[in-house]
N, C-alpha and C positions, 0 to 999 in steps of 0.2 A: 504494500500500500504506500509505503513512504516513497521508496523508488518509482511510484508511478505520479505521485504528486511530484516529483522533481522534473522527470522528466516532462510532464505538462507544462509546468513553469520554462524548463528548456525552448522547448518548442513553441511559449506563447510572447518570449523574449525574442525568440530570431523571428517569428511571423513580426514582428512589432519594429522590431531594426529593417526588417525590410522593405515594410509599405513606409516606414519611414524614409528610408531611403531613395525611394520612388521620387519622391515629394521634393529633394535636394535638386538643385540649379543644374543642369545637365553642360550650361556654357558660363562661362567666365571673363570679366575685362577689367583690367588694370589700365587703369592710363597715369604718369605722372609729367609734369613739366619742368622746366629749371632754366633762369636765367644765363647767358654764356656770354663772356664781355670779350664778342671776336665776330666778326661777318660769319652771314652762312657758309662761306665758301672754306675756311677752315675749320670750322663743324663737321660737315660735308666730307671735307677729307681726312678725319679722323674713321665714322661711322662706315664710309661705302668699302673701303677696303678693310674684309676681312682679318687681313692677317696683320691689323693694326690691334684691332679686336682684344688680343692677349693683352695689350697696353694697358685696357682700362676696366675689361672686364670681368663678372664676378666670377665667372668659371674658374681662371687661375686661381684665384686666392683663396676659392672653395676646395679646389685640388690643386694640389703645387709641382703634384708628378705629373698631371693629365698629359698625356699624348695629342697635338694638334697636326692634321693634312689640309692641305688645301687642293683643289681641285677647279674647274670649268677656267673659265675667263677672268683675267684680273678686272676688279670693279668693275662689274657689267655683271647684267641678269643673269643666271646660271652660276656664277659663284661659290662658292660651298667651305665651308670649314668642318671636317671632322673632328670627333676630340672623343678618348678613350681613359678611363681611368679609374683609380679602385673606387674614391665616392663619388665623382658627377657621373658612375655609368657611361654610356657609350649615347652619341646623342652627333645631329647635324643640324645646320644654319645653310641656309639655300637661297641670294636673293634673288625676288623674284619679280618684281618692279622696282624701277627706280626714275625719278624727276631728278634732274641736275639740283643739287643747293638745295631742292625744298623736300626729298621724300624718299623712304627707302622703304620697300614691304619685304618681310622673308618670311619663310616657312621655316619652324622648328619642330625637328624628330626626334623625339627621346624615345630610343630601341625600348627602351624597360617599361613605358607607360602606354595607355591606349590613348592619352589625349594628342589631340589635333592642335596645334598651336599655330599664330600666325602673330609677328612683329610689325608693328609700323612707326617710323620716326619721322618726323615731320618739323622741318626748319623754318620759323617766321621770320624774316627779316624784322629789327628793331633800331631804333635811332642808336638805343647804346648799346647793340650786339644782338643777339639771337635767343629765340624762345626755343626749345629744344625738348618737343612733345615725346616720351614714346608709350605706344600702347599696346598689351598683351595681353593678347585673345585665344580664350582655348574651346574645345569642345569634351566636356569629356563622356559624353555619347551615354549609353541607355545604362552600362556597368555597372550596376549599384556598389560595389568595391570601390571602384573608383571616384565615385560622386564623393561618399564620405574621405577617401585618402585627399580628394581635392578641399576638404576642406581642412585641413592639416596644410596642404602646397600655396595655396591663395596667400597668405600673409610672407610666404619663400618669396612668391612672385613679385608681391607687391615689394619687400626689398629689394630682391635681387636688380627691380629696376629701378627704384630712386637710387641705389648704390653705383650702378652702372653712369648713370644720369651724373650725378656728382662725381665718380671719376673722370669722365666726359670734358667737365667742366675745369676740373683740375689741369689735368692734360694740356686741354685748349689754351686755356688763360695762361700756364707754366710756359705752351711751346710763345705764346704773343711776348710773353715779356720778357725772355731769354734770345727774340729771334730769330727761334731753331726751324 
């Protein structure tokens, strides 16, 4: 009898987590902005080519061994950086559109998740330098596993881009007032 009231409670806790999970956001968007005291155009040539990327990004610093490849066409659509490693997983950046100075979109693959991610960064011209948008947009599709792990990743996301953003900026402003 007791074992059968446990396992009722079992069964009436995961029926429960699950229609709960049903109910969880199935897509997600992060957008952050940040001032940059530099034209678009050295903005611009920090974000379009990839394998500048390692300079400012949170990947390195989250893994310090990771593995990066680069692949397609330098700065121009079809682009790609790979990157392998014990904790960011194995994972690509692909872009996929781009406007000179004003906009960069890529797709992001991370092997280990089922979500669909997609990046855009978006440069406003300003009297005293540049607004410097970027926003990330996932799907993470019907997976109830996944719904809830995304809601653990959402607050990752949402650093991992004001950090990228402020390194961005650091970079930019460092290379203006040095020169380089």
């Amino acid at each position: 009898m007791w074992n059968n009231k446990w396992f009722l409670y079992i069964v009436v806790l995961l029926l429960t987590v699950g229609l709960a999970g049903m109910f969880l956001p199935d897509e997600y968007q992060v957008e952050r902005s940040i001032h940059i005291n530099a034209p678009p155009g050295e903005v611009y040539g920090v974000i379009v080519d990839l394998r500048k990327w390692e300079q400012w990004s949170v990947l390195n610093r989250m893994d310090p061994d990771v593995t990066l490849s680069y692949d397609g066409p330098d700065r121009a659509i079809g682009m790609r950086m790979r990157w392998e490693g014990d904790i960011v997983g194995r994972g690509s950046i692909e872009l996929s559109s781009l406007q000179f100075n004003r906009q960069l979109i890529y797709t992001l693959d991370r092997n280990e998740n089922g979500v669909a991610e997609t990046g855009e960064v978006r440069l406003k011209p300003l009297e005293t330098g540049t607004e410097l948008t970027w926003i990330s947009r996932g799907d993470v599709g019907l997976n109830i596993f996944d719904r809830y792990e995304f809601l653990f990743l959402e607050d990752q996301v949402d650093k991992a881009v004001q950090v990228g953003l402020e390194n961005i900026k650091t970079l930019v402003e460092n290379k203006a007032a040095t020169g380089a």
